[in-house]
Structures are given as C-alpha cells and as structure tokens.
Wavefront OBJ file of the C-alpha trace (Angstrom):
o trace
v 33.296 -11.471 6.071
v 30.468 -9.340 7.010
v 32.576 -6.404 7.102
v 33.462 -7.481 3.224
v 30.073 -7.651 2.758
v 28.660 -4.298 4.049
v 32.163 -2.584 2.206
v 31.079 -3.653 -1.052
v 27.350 -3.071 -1.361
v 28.634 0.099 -0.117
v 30.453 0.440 -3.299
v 27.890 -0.894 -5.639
v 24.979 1.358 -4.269
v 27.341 4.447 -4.405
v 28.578 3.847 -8.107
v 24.907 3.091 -9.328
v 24.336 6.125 -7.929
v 26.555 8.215 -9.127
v 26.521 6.752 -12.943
v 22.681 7.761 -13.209
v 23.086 11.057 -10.571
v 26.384 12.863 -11.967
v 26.042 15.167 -14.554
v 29.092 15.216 -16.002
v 28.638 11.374 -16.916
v 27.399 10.980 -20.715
v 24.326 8.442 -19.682
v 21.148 9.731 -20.522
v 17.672 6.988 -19.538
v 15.487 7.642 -22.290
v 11.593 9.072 -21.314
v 9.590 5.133 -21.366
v 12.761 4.189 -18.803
v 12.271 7.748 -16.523
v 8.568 6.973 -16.817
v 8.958 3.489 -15.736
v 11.195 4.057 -12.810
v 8.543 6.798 -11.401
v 6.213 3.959 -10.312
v 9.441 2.414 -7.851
v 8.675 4.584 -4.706
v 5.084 4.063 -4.753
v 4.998 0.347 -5.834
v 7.869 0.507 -2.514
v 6.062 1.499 -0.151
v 2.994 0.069 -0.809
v 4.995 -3.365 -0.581
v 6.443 -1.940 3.147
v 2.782 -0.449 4.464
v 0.315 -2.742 3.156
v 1.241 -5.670 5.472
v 1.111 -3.462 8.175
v -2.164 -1.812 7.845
v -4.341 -4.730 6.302
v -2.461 -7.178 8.264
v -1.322 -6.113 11.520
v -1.871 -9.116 13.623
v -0.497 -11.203 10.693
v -3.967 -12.035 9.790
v -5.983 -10.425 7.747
v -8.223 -7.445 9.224
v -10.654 -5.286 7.325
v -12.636 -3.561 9.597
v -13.338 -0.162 11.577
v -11.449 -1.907 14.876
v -8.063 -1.730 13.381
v -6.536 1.427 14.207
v -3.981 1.350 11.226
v -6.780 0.659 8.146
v -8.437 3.726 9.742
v -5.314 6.007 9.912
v -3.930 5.057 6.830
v -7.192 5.501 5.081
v -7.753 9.503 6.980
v -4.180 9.609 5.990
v -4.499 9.097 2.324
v -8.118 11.371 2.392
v -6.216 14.249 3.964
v -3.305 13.892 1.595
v -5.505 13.809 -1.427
v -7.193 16.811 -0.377
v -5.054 18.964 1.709
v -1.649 18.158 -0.565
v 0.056 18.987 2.213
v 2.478 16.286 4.131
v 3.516 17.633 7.090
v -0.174 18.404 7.989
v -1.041 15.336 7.084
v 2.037 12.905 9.509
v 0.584 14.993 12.230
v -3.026 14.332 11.823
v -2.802 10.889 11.084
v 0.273 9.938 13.650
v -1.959 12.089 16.725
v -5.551 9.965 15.442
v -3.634 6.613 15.703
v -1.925 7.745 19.544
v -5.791 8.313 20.279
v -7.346 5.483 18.987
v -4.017 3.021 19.697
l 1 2 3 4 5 6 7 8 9 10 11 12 13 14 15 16 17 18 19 20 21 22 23 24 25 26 27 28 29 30 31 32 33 34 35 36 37 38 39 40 41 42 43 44 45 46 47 48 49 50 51 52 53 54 55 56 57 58 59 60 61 62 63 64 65 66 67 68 69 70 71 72 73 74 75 76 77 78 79 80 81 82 83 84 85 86 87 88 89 90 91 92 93 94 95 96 97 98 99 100
C-alpha cells in the first residue's frame, strides 16, 4: 500500500509538471495566474522558517538571546544589500556556529 502510494504521487507530481513545464503542450497560464503563483516560494518558506526562528523552543522568543532571530535577521540585511546568496549562507550559517 505504501508503495501504491509513493508510485502514484509520483505520477501526479510528474504530469503536473510536465503539463505546465513542456513546451510543446498548448497550455498557456495567463499573466494575473503567473503573477499569482510568484508569491508560492516565498509565502513557502516563510511557512517552513518562521516557526523555527521566532519559535525555536516551541514557545515564542523575541529577543537578542535567540541565535536564529539574530541570524535570520543578519541574513535577510546581508541579502538585501549584498544580493548575493552564496555570500550570504556563509555569513549567516558561520555567525549562528559562533553564537550556537
């Protein structure tokens, strides 16, 4: 059954896939549809890192004693300003091995 399982959502993430990826398929999304799909990643992963920087105890922790509020917040600085990502994993990942 679980082999079932994992086979078919297999086959359902593959063909929505490839009916919005392949070219030669005639589906086009229209431009409000393109523009409302480009706020899934961010709206994503602000659902999977949110917990985990304002919460990481499971309780709720806003202060300068929690390592990942302060990471996360030098992380998103150096991002904004820098634009560049690979100097800003390192940065942020070596200032939370310090302070962690």
């Amino acid at each position: 059954m679980i082999w079932l399982t994992i086979i078919l959502m297999a086959i359902i993430v593959f063909a929505s896939r490839h009916i919005l990826l392949e070219p030669k398929v005639p589906i086009r999304l229209n431009q409000k549809t393109l523009t409302f799909l480009s706020y899934s990643a961010p709206a994503v992963l602000t659902a999977i890192f949110a917990p985990i920087v304002f919460a990481p105890e499971s309780q709720l922790d806003i202060s300068f004693s929690n390592p990942y509020l302060i990471c996360a917040v030098v992380a998103t600085l150096l991002a904004w300003l820098t634009k560049n990502t690979l100097l800003t994993t390192i940065v942020s990942m070596g200032l939370f091995f310090i302070i962690y």
